[in-house]
C-alpha positions as CSV (number, residue, x, y, z in Angstrom):
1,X,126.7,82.8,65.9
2,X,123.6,82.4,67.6
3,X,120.5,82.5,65.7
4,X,117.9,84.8,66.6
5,X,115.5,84.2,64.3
6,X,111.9,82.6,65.3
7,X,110.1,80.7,62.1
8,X,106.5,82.0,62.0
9,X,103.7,80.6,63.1
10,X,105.4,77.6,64.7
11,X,103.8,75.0,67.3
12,X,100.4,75.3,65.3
13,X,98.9,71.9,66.4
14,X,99.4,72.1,70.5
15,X,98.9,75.7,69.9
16,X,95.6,75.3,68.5
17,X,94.6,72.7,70.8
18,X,95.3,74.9,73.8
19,X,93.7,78.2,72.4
20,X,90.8,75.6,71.6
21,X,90.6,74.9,75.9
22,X,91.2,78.3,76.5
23,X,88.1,79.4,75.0
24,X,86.5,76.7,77.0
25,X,87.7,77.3,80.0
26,X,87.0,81.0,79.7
27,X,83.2,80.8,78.8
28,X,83.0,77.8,81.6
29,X,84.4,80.0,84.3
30,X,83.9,83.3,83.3
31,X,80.9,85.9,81.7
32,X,83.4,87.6,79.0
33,X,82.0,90.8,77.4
34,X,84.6,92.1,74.8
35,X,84.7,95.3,73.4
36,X,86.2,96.3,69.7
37,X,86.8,92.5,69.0
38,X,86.4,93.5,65.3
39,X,88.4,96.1,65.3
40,X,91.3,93.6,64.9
41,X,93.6,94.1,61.6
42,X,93.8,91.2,59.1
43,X,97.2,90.4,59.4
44,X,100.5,91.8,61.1
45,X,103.1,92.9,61.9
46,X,101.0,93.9,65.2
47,X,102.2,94.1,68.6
48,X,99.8,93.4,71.3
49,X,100.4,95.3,74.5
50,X,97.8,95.0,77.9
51,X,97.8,95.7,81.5
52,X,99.5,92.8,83.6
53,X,97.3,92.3,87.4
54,X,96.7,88.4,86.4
55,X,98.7,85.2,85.7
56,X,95.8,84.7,83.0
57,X,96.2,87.5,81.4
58,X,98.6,86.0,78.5
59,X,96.0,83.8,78.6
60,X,93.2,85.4,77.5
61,X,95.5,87.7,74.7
62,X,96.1,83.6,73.3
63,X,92.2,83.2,72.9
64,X,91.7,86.3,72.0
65,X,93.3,86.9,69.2
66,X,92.4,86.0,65.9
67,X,95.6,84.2,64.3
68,X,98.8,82.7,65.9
69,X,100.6,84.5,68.2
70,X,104.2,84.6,70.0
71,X,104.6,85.5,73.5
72,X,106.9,87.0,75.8
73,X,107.7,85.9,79.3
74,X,110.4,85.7,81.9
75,X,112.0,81.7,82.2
76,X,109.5,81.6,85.6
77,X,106.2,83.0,86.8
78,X,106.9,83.9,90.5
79,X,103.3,85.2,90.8
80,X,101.1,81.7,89.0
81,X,100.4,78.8,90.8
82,X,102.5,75.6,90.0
83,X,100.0,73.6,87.7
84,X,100.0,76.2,84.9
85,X,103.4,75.5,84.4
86,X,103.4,72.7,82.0
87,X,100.8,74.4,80.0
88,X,103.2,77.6,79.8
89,X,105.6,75.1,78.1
90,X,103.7,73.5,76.2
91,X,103.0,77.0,74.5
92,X,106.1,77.8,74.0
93,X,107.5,81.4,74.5
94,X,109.8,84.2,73.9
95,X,112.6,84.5,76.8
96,X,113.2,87.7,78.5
97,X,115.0,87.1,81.7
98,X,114.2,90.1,84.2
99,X,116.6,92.3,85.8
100,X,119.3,91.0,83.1
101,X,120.2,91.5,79.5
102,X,118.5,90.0,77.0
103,X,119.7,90.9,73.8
104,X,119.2,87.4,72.2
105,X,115.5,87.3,73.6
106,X,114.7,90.5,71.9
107,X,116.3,90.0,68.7
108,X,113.7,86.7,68.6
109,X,110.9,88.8,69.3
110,X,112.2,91.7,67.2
111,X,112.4,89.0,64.2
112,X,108.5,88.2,65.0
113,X,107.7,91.2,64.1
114,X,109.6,91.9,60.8
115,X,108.3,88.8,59.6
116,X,104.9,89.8,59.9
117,X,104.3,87.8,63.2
118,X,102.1,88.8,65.8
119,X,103.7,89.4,69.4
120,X,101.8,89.8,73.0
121,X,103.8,91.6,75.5
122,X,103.0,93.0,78.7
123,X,105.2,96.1,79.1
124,X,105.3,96.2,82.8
125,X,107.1,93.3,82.9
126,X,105.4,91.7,85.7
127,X,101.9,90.9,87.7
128,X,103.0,92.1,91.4
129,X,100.6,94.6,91.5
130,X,97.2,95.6,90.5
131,X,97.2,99.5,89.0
132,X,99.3,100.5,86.3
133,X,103.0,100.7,86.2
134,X,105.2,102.2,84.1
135,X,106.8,99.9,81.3
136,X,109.9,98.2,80.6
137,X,112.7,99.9,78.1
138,X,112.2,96.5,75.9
139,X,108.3,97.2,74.5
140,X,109.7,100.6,73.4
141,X,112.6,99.4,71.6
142,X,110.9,97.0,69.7
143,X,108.3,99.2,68.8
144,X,110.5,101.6,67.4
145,X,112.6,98.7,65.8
146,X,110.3,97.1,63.7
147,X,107.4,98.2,61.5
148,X,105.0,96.7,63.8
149,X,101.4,98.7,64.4
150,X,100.3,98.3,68.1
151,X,96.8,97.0,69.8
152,X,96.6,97.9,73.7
153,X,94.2,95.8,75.6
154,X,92.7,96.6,78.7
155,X,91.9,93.8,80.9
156,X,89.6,93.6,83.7
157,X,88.0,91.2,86.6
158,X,90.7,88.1,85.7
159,X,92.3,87.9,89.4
160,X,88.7,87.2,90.5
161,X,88.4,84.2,88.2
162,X,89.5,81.5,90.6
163,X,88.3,82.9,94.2
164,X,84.9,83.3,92.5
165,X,85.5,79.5,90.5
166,X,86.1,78.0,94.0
167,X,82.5,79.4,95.3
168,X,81.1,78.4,92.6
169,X,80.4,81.6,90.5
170,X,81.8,82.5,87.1
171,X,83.3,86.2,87.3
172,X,82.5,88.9,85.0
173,X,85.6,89.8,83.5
174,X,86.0,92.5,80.3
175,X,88.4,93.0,77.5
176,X,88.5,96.6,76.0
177,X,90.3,96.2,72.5
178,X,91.7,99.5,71.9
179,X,92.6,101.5,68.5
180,X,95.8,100.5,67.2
181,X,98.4,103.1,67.0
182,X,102.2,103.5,65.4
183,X,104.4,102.9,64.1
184,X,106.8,105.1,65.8
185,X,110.2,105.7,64.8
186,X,113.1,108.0,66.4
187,X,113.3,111.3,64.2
188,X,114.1,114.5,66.7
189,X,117.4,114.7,67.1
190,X,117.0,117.5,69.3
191,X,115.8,115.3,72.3
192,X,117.8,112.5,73.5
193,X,117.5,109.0,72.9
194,X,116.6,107.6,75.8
195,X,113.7,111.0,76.3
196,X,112.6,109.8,73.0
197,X,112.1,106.2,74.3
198,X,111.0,106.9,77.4
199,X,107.6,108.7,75.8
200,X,107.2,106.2,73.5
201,X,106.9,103.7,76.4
202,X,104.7,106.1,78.6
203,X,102.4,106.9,75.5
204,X,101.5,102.8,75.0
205,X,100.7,102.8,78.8
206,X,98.0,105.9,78.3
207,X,96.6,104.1,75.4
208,X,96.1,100.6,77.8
209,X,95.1,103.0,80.9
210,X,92.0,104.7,78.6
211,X,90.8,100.9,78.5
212,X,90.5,99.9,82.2
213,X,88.7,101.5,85.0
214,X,90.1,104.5,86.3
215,X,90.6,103.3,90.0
216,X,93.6,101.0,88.2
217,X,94.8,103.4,86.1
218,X,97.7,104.0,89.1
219,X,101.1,105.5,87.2
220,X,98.7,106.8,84.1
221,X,95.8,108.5,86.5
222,X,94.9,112.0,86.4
223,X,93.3,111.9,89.9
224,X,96.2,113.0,92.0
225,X,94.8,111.1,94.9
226,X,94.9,107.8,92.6
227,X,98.6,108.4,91.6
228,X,99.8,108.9,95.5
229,X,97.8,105.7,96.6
230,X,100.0,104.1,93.9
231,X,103.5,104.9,95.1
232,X,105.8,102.3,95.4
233,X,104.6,100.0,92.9
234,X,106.2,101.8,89.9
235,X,109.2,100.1,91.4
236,X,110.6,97.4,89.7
237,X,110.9,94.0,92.1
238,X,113.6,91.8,89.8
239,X,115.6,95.7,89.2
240,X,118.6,94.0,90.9
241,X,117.6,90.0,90.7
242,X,118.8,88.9,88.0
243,X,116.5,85.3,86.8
């Protein structure tokens, strides 16, 4: 039998060490403003959920938050240049492959959570665009399978962090730390499962799309014209790519 189980906090000493550069790098290349920083609760089980346009935004969710956290990810990062690679695995990660089951993957990150652990996920499962998409079945089903309270994050000005690096400038980037919200549970047995789960996942996607500007708010937008313009990238690329 396989075990699924993740021992919490684990990798402290590279961990720290990289959340130590992060910091660094961040105020080096960067003019951070964050918003509701101490808003944070003392301790978990929390589940922290953000909008994914950048390959640094798991990034800035590591220095960000205020004790160790796990993080999930797909085995490659299609949309990150090569050299942040090695620093991915030196962090260490939660598996999900895309566009395949992953039951072992969320059973690890499901066992984060009941034992208190922080988790950062990015529901949409991907970086391929840059307006909100709709999430992934996974961030609903572990919301709803563990006791965990959840934190959205809004994150904005990240994908100009290198173009701006290379010129010379340091970006303005901002991190709105939302209200956290849930648990949730599945109690109306009225309405079907997968309806049930379905709101749940579109419900943490308003609470991330209230902390971003409203011209990347995409899926979650109430300008009609903003939804339209975003057709098409509510579609999933790895739906039928299995990694």
């Amino acid at each position: 039998m396989v075990n699924t189980a993740i021992t919490y906090p684990r990798r402290r000493a590279i961990r720290s060490i990289l959340k130590l550069g992060i910091n660094v790098a961040l105020r080096v290349f960067a003019d951070v403003q964050i918003i509701g920083k101490e808003h944070f609760p003392k301790t978990g089980p929390l589940l922290m959920i953000g909008n994914h346009f950048s390959f640094l935004d798991p990034v800035v969710f590591i220095g960000l938050a205020p004790y160790p956290m796990e993080f999930v990810g797909g085995p490659t990062t299609p949309n990150a240049p090569g050299w942040a690679e090695p620093f991915r695995k030196a962090y260490g990660i939660v598996q999900i492959r895309r566009g395949a089951s992953s039951r072992e993957g969320l059973l690890e990150a499901e066992s984060v959570l009941k034992n208190n652990g922080v988790l950062g996920i990015f529901p949409e499962g991907g970086s391929w665009a840059t307006v909100l998409r709709p999430p992934r079945p996974g961030v609903a089903l572990l919301a709803v399978r563990t006791p965990a309270r959840i934190r959205p994050i809004g994150l904005e000005g990240l994908n100009d962090v290198l173009p701006f690096a290379k010129q010379g400038k340091r970006a303005k980037v901002t991190i709105r730390v939302g209200e956290p919200f849930g648990p949730f549970s599945i109690k109306d047995r009225s309405v079907s499962l997968r309806e049930q789960m379905d709101e749940i996942g579109h419900e943490m996607m308003r609470r991330v799309s209230a902390l971003i500007p409203p011209e990347q708010r995409g899926f979650y937008s109430e300008d009609p014209a903003i939804r339209e313009a975003a057709k098409g990238t509510e579609i999933y690329p790895w739906e039928f790519v299995s990694e």
